[in-house]
C-alpha positions in Angstrom: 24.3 -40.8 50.0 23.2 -37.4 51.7 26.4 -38.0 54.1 28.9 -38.7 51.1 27.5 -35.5 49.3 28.0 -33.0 52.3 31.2 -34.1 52.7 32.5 -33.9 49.8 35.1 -31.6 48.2 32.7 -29.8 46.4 30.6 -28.9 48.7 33.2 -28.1 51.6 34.7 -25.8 49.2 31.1 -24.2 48.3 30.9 -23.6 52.5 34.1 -22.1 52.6 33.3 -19.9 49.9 29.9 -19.0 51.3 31.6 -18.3 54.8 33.8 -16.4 53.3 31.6 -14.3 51.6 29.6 -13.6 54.7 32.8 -12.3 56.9 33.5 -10.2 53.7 33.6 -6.9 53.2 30.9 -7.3 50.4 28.6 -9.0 51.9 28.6 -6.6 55.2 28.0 -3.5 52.4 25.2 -4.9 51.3 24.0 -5.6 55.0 23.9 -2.1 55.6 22.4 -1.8 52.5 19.5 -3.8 53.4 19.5 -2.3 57.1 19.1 1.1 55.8 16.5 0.2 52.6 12.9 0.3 54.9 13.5 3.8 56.0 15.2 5.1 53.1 14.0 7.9 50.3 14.9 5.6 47.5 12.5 3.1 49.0 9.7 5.9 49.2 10.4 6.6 45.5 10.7 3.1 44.1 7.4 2.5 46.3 5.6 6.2 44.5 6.9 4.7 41.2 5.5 0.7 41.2 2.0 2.7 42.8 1.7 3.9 39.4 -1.5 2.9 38.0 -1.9 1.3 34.4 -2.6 4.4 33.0 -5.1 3.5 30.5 -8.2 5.0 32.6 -11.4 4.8 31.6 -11.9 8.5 30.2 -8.5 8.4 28.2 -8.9 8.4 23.9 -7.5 4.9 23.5 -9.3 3.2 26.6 -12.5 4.3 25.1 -11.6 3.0 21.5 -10.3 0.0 22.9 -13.5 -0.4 24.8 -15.7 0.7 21.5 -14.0 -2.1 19.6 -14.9 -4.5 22.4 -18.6 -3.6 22.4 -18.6 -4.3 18.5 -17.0 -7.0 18.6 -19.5 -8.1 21.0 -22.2 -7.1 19.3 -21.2 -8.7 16.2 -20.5 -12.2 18.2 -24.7 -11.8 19.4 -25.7 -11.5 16.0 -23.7 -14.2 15.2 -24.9 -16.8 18.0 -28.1 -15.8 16.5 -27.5 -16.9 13.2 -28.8 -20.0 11.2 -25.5 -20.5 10.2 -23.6 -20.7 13.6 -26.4 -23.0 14.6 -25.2 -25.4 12.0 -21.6 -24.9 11.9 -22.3 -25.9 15.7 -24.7 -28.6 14.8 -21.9 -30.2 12.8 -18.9 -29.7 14.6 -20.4 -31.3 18.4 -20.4 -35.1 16.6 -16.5 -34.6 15.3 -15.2 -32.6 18.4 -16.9 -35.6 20.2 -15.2 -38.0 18.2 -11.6 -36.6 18.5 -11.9 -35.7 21.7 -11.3 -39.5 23.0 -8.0 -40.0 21.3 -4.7 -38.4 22.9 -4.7 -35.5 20.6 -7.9 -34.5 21.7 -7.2 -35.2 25.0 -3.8 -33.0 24.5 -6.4 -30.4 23.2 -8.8 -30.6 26.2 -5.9 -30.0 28.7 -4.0 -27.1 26.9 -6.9 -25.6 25.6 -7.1 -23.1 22.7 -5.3 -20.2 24.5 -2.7 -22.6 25.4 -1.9 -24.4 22.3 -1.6 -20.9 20.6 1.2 -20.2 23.0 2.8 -23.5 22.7 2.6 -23.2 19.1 4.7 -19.4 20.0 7.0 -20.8 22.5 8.1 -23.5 19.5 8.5 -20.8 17.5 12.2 -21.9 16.8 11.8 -25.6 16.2 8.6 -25.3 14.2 10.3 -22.7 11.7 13.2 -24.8 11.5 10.9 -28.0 10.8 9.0 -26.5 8.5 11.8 -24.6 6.4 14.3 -28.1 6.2 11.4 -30.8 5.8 8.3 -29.5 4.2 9.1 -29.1 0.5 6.8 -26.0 -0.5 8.3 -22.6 0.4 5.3 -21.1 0.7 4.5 -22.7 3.7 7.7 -21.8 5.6 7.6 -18.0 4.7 3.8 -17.6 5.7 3.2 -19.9 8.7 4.2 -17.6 11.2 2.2 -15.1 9.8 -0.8 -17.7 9.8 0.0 -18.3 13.6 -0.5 -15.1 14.5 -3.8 -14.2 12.5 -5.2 -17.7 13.9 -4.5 -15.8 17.6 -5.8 -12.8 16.2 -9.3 -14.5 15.4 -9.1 -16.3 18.5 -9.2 -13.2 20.4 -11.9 -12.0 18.3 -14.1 -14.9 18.6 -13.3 -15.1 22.6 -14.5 -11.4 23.1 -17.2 -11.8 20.7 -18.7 -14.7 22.5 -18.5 -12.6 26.2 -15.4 -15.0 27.3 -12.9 -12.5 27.3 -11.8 -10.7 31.3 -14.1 -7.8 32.0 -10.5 -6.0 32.7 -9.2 -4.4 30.0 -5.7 -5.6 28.8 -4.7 -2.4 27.1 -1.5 -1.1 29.3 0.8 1.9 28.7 3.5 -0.2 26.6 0.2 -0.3 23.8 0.8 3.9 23.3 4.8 3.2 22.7 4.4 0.3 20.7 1.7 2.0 18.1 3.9 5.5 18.5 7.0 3.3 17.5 4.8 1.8 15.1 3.0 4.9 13.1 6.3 6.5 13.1 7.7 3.7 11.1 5.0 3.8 8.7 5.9 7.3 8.4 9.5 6.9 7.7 8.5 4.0 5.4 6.4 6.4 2.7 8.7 9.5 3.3 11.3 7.7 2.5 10.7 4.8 -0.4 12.9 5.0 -3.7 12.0 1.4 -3.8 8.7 1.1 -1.8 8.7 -2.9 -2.7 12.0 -3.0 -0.4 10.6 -0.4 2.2 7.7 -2.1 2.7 9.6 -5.5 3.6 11.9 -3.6 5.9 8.9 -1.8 7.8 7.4 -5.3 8.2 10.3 -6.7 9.5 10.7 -4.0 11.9 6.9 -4.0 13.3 5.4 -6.9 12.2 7.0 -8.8 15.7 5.6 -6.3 18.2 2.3 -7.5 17.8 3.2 -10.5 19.6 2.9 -8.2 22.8 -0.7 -7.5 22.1 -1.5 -10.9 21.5 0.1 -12.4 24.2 -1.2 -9.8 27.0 -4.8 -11.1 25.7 -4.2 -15.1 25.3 -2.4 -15.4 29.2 -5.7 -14.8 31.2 -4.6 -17.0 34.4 -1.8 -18.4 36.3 -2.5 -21.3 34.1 -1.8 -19.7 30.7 1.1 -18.4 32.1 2.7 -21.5 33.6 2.0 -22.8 29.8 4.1 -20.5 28.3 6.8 -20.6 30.7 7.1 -24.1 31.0 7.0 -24.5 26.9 9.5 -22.1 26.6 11.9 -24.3 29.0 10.8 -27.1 27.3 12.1 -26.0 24.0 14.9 -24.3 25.2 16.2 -27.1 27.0 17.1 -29.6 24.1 18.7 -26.5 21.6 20.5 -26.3 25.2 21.7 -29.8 25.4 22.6 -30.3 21.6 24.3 -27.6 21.5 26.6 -28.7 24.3 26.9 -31.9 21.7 28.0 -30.0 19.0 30.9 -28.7 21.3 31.8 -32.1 22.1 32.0 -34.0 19.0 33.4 -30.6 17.6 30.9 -29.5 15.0 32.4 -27.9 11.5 32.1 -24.7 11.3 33.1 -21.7 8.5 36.2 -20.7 8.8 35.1 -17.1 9.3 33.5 -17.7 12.6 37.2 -17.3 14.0 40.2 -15.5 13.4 43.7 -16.7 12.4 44.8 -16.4 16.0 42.1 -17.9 17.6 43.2 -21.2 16.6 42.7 -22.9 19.8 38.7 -22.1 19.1 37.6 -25.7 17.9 34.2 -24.9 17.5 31.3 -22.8 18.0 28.0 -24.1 18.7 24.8 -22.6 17.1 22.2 -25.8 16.9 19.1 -24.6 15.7 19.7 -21.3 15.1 22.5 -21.6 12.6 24.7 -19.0 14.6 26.7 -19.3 17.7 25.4 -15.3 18.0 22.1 -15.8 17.8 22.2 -19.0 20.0 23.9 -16.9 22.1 21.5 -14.7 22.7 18.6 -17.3 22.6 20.6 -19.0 25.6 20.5 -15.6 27.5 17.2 -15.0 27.0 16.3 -18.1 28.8 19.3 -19.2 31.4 17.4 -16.3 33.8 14.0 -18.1 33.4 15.8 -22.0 34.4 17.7 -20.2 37.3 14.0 -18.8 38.5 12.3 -21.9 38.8 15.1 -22.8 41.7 14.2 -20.1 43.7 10.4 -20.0 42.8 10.4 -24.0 43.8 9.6 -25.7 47.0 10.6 -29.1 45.8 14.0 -29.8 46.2 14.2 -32.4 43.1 13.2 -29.3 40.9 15.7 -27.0 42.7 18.3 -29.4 42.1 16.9 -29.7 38.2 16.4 -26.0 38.0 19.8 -25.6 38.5 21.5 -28.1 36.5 19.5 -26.6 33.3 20.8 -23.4 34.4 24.6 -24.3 34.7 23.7 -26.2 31.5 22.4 -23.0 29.4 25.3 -21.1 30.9 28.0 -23.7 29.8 26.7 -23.9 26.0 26.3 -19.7 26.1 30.0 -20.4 26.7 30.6 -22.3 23.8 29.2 -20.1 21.5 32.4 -18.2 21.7 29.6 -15.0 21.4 31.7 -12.2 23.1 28.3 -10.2 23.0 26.0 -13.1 24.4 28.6 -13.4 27.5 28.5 -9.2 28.1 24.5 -9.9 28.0 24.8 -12.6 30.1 26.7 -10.8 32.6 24.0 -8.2 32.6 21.5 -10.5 32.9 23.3 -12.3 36.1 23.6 -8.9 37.9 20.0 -7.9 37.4 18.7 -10.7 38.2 21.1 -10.7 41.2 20.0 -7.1 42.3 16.6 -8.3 42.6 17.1 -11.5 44.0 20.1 -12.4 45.1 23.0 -11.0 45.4 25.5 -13.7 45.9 25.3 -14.1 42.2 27.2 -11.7 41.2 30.0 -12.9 43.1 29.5 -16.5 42.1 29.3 -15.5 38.5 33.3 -13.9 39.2 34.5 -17.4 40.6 32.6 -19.1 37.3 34.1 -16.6 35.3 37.4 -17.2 36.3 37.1 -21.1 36.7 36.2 -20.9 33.4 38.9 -19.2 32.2 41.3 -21.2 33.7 39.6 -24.6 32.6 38.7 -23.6 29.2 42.1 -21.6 27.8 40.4 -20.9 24.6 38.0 -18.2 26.4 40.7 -16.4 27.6 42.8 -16.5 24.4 39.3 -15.2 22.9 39.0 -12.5 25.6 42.4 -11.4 25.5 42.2 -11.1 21.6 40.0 -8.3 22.1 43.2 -6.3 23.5 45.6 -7.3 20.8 46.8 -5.2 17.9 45.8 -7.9 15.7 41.7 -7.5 16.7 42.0 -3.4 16.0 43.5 -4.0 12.6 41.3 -7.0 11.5 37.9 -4.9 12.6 39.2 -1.7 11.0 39.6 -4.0 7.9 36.4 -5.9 8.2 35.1 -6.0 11.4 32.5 -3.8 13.3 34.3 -0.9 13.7 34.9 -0.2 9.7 31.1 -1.5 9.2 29.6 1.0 11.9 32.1 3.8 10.2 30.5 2.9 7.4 26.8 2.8 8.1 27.4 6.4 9.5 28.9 7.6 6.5 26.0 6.1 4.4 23.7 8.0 7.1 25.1 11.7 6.9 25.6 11.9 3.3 21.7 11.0 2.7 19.2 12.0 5.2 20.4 12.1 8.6 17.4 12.8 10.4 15.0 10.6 8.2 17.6 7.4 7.3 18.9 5.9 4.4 15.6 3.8 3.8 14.1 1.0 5.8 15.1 -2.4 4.1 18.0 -0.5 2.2 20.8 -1.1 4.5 22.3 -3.1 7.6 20.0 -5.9 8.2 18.1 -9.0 6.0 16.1 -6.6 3.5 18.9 -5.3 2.2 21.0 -8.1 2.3 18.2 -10.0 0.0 17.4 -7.6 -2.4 20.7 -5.3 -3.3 19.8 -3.2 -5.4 23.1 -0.6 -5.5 25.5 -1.7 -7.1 28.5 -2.7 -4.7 32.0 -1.0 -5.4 35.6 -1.0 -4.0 33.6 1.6 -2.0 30.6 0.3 -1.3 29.4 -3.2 -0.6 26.3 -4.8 1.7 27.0 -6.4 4.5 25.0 -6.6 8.5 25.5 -3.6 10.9 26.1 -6.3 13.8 24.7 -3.5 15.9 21.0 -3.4 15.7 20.1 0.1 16.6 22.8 1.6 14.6 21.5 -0.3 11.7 17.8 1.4 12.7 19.4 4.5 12.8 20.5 3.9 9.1 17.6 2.8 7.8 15.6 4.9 10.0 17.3 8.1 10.8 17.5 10.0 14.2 13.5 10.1 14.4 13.4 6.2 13.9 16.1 5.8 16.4 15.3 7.9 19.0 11.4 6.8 19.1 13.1 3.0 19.4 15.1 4.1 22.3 11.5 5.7 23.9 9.8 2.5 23.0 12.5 0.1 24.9 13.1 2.6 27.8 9.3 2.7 28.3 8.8 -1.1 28.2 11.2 -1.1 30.7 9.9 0.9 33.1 6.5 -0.5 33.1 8.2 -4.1 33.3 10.1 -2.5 36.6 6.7 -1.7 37.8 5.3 -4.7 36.9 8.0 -6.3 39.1 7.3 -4.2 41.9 3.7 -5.0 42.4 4.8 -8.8 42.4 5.2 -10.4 45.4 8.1 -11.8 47.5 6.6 -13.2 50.5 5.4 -16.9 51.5 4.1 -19.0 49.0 2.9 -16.4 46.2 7.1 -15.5 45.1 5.8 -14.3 41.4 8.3 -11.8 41.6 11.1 -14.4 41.1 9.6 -15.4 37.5 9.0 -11.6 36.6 12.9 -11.0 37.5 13.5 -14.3 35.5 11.9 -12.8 32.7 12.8 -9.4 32.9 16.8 -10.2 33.7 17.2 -12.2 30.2 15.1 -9.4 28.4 18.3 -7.1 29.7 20.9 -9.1 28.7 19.2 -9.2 24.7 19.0 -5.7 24.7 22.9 -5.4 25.7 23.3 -8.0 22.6 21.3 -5.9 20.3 24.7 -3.6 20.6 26.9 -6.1 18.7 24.2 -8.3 16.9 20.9 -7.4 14.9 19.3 -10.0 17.4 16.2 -8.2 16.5 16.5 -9.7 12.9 15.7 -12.8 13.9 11.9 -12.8 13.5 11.4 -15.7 16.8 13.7 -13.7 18.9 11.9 -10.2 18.5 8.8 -13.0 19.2 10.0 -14.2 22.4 11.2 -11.0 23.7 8.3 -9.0 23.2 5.8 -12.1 24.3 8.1 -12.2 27.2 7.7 -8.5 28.0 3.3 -9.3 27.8 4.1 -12.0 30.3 6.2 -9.6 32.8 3.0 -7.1 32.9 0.6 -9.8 33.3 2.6 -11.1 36.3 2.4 -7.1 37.6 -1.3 -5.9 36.6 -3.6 -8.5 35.3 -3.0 -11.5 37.6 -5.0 -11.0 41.1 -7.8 -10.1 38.4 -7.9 -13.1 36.4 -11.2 -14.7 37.3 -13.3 -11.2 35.9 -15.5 -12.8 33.2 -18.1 -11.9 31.9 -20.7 -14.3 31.3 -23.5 -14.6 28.6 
């Protein structure tokens, strides 16, 4: 079998391609590249600029309130431990954990643990929503359970560093100060700005309620166990939207007629599973391709290398079919960062994909080429993005350009749920598809520039966090950080033609993803700190 696989077509063309790479004049530029790196100035800097430290020392305002809140919580948890009623809430529940804990849920239990159910439960985000909104017949339920997810981590937390279980380490890290910047300025934006403060205060939640995920999750991953959780049930959920959506393409799934345009006929379908959009599923498929492609080079195991990789191919081929021109520019981001830090070879293998799949699949290129047509400027001009972003920044300068039209009032769910102007020949509701022009609507200059801080300061902690990873022998963490990192890049690119950020379990993933990147960087060779009653 090994003999009849080597010499095979495939693979002698793969050789060929790989020799040829390595006599090219790419691959000898980035030779010198690498020859020169060890003694260069950038590597001096990038080496100054991952030294940074976490920046939350021990003297600074919000390290000693994050500290103060520990020590009453902790207090709080003694007094607690000393009460009559813990005593007998413990009394009680000893005989029923004993007695579930012999059946396979509570062995399931005993294996993940609490921390790692909770970020099972998170990594299903998608599935569970969609479970619960199709099947479970009161609405209440599926328009509160996330919320209930997250308190119930919340008082996890709590009761963890009330009861002295929690890492002696603090977890607070420079993206915190962003996050509650980005956060309080919001707030602000939300009162100064309120005609109807019902609506306002639905858009500021659905702007900030998500980023809490990132504090959460930099508490609940406290070892290389948690983490390996959380990756691993994101794959695992990832994986069948994956795979059914490569069904849909196949048996041709129906879909609205506006999903294409009159001369994209050859278009048979777009996939969207789950999600109920090809964009969004687009963008879910970015998110995650990076983190299959990751566990081929973090492997040992060559079964799981040769897995690793058909998932990836896998994700890649169904981001395809979602016909998502903005999920294949993320995609392509995502590829090249992930080939910067990794391996470079990608990016060139991406360009022989790209242009297989051109020529094996004519309705991508008919899509692509549409792009350059007469036909695509006059249809967006008539209803596409370009006369919806023309419009958002007309709605913007003739009300408050520097404070926004109103958070929930324009561009994005909120609005699109309650409309409260009426809607004209000249005026009608309808999404940005651009995610941080549709903040800058709602949120002015001052909401969009503290956005762009926010993002550009996640990322540079996340580079950081990458940098202090390692690359060498058996620890290769570094891999899973790119992973990570590379689809994070590619959803930000996205956000530029979709409000991805909408979508309450992708502004889940990405900032949970984002905890995970700086636990990989500044919390991991610390993990066993606990302090013990």
């Amino acid at each position: 079998m090994k003999a009849i696989f080597e010499n095979s077509l495939l693979v002698r063309a793969l050789l060929c391609l790989r020799a040829w790479y390595h006599e090219g004049a790419i691959a000898g530029f980035f030779r010198r590249i690498a020859a020169a790196y060890p003694d260069s100035r950038f590597r001096r800097v990038w080496d100054g600029f991952c030294a940074a430290p976490l920046c939350t020392a021990a003297n600074s305002r919000y390290a000693r309130a994050v500290a103060a809140l520990r020590r009453l919580a902790e207090r709080l948890g003694d007094a607690a431990a000393n009460s009559l009623l813990y005593r007998v809430c413990l009394a009680v529940w000893k005989p029923v954990s004993n007695f579930l804990g012999g059946g396979i849920i509570g062995r399931v239990c005993r294996f993940f643990g609490v921390r790692g159910l909770l970020l099972v439960c998170l990594a299903m985000y998608l599935p569970l929503d969609y479970f619960i909104r199709n099947f479970i017949p009161i609405a209440f339920i599926g328009s509160v359970w996330d919320e209930c997810l997250m308190l119930a981590a919340f008082a996890y937390i709590l009761w963890h560093t009330a009861m002295h279980r929690a890492p002696i380490q603090s977890r607070a890290t420079p993206v915190d100060a962003y996050l509650l910047l980005f956060i309080g300025v919001g707030f602000f934006l939300m009162c100064a700005v309120s005609p109807y403060p019902s609506i306002a205060l639905d858009g500021y939640r659905a702007v900030v309620q998500y980023l809490f995920w990132f504090f959460l999750v930099t508490r609940l991953i406290e070892d290389d166990r948690d983490f390996a959780i959380f990756y691993g049930a994101l794959l695992a959920m990832a994986i069948p939207i994956a795979l059914h959506g490569i069904y849909q393409y196949i048996i041709a799934a129906p879909i609205p007629a506006g999903w294409v345009s009159q001369t994209e006929e050859s278009v048979r379908t777009r996939v969207y599973s789950l999600t109920g959009s090809p964009n969004i599923m687009g963008s879910l498929l970015v998110l995650f391709a990076p983190m299959a492609a990751g566990l081929a080079y973090y492997c040992k195991k060559m079964w799981v290398k040769v897995l690793a990789i058909g998932v990836t191919g896998m994700m890649c081929l169904c981001c395809i079919f979602t016909f998502s021109k903005g999920a294949w520019g993320g995609l392509a981001v995502a590829v090249i960062v992930f080939a910067i830090f990794l391996d470079r070879r990608l990016i060139a293998l991406m360009a022989v994909a790209g242009a297989g799949a051109l020529l094996a699949i004519p309705s991508i290129a008919s899509r692509i080429t549409y792009l350059f047509t007469a036909d695509y400027v006059e249809a967006s001009q008539r209803a596409g993005r370009m006369v919806r972003w023309e419009t958002g920044l007309e709605l913007l300068h003739t009300s408050n350009p520097l404070l926004g039209f109103g958070l929930g009032r324009f561009g994005g769910a909120v609005a699109m749920q309650n409309k409260i102007i009426e809607e004209t020949d000249t005026f009608e509701y309808f999404y940005m598809d651009n995610y941080y022009l549709k903040t800058l609507v709602e949120m002015g200059y001052v909401g969009l520039i503290f956005f762009i801080i926010l993002l550009i300061g996640m990322a540079l902690w996340c580079l950081r966090s990458i940098g202090r990873t390692s690359l060498n022998g058996s620890d290769r963490t570094r891999v899973l950080a790119v992973s990570m990192f590379s689809g994070m890049c590619g959803v930000l690119v996205h956000c530029y033609f979709e409000n991805i950020f909408e979508v309450p379990y992708m502004m889940a993933y990405f900032w949970s993803m984002a905890a995970a990147v700086l636990y990989l960087g500044y919390f991991r060779k610390k993990r066993c700190c606990v302090q013990k009653k």
